[in-house]
C-alpha positions in Angstrom: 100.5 108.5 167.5 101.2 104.7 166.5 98.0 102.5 166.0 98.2 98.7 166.8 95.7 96.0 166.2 95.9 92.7 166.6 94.8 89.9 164.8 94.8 85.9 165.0 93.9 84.6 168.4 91.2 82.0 168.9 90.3 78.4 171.0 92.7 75.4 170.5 93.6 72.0 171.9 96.3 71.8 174.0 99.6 70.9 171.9 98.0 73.2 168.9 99.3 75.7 166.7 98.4 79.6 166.7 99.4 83.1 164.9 99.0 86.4 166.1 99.6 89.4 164.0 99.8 93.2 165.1 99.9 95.8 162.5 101.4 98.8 163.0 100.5 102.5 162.1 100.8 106.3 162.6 103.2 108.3 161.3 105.3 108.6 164.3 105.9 104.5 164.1 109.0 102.9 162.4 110.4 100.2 162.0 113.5 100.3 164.6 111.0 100.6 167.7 111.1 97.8 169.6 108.1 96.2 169.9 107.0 92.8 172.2 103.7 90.8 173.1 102.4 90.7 176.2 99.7 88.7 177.7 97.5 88.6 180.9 95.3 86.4 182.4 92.5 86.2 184.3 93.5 87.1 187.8 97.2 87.6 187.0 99.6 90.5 186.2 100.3 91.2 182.6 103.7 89.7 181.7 106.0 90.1 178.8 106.0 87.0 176.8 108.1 87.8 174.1 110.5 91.1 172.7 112.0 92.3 169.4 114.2 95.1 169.3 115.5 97.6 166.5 117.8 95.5 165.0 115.8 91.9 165.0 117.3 90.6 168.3 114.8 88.4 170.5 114.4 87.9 174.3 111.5 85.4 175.8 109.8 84.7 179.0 111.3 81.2 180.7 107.4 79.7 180.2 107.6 80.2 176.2 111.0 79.5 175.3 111.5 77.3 172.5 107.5 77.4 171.7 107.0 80.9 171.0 108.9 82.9 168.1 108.6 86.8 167.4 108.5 88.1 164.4 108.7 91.3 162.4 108.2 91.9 158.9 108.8 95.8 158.4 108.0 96.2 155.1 104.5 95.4 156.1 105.1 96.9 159.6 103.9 94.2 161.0 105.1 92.2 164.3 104.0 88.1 164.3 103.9 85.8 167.5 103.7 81.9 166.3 102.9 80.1 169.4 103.0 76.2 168.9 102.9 73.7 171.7 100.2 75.6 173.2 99.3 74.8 177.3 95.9 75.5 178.9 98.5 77.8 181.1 98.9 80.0 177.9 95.8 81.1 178.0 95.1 85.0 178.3 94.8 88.0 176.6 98.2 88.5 174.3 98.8 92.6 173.9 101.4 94.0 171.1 103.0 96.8 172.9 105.9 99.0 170.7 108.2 102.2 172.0 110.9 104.4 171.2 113.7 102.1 172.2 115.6 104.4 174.0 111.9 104.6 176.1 112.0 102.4 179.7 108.2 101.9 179.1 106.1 100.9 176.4 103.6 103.3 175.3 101.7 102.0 172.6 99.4 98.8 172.9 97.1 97.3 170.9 93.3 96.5 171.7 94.3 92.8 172.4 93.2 89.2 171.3 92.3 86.4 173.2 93.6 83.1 173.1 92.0 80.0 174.8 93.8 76.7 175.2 92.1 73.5 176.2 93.2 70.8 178.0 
């Protein structure tokens, strides 16, 4: 089983600044999954905001591009969203999600963390 909390979300102004964290555990993860954040808000489908794969290549949603940036530090197993510019529409719940990358789905999630954007 792999394990995968997040950390870092919180209420901001629109235009602000935030970090999200997800650390990874459980001794079926490594590092060359690929992992990605997700978010959903209220009302809405969950959608895939932003993806790393094994090798440190990055895909993002149209809505995030050149605001968002994915991280992964795998020393530390851990996977980082910095999210600046920030939009009321940003607000949601953000998920890390990792798999087996050979693996259509992903089959690990975290618990979540919210983050709130004021306008």
């Amino acid at each position: 089983q792999v394990q995968l909390v997040e950390s870092g979300g919180g209420s901001v102004q629109a235009g602000g600044s935030l970090r999200l964290s997800c650390a990874a555990s459980g001794y079926t993860y490594n590092r060359y999954y690929c992992m990605a954040w997700f978010r959903q808000a209220a009302g809405k489908e969950r959608e895939g905001v932003a993806f790393s794969d094994s090798v440190g290549s990055t895909r993002y949603a149209d809505s995030v591009k050149g605001r968002f940036t994915i991280s992964k530090d795998n020393a530390k197993a851990n996977l980082y969203l910095q999210m600046n510019s920030l939009e009321p529409e940003d607000t949601a719940m953000y998920y890390c999600a990792a798999k087996p990358c050979l693996r259509s789905d992903y089959n690990y999630w975290g618990q979540g963390t919210q983050v709130t954007v004021s306008s």
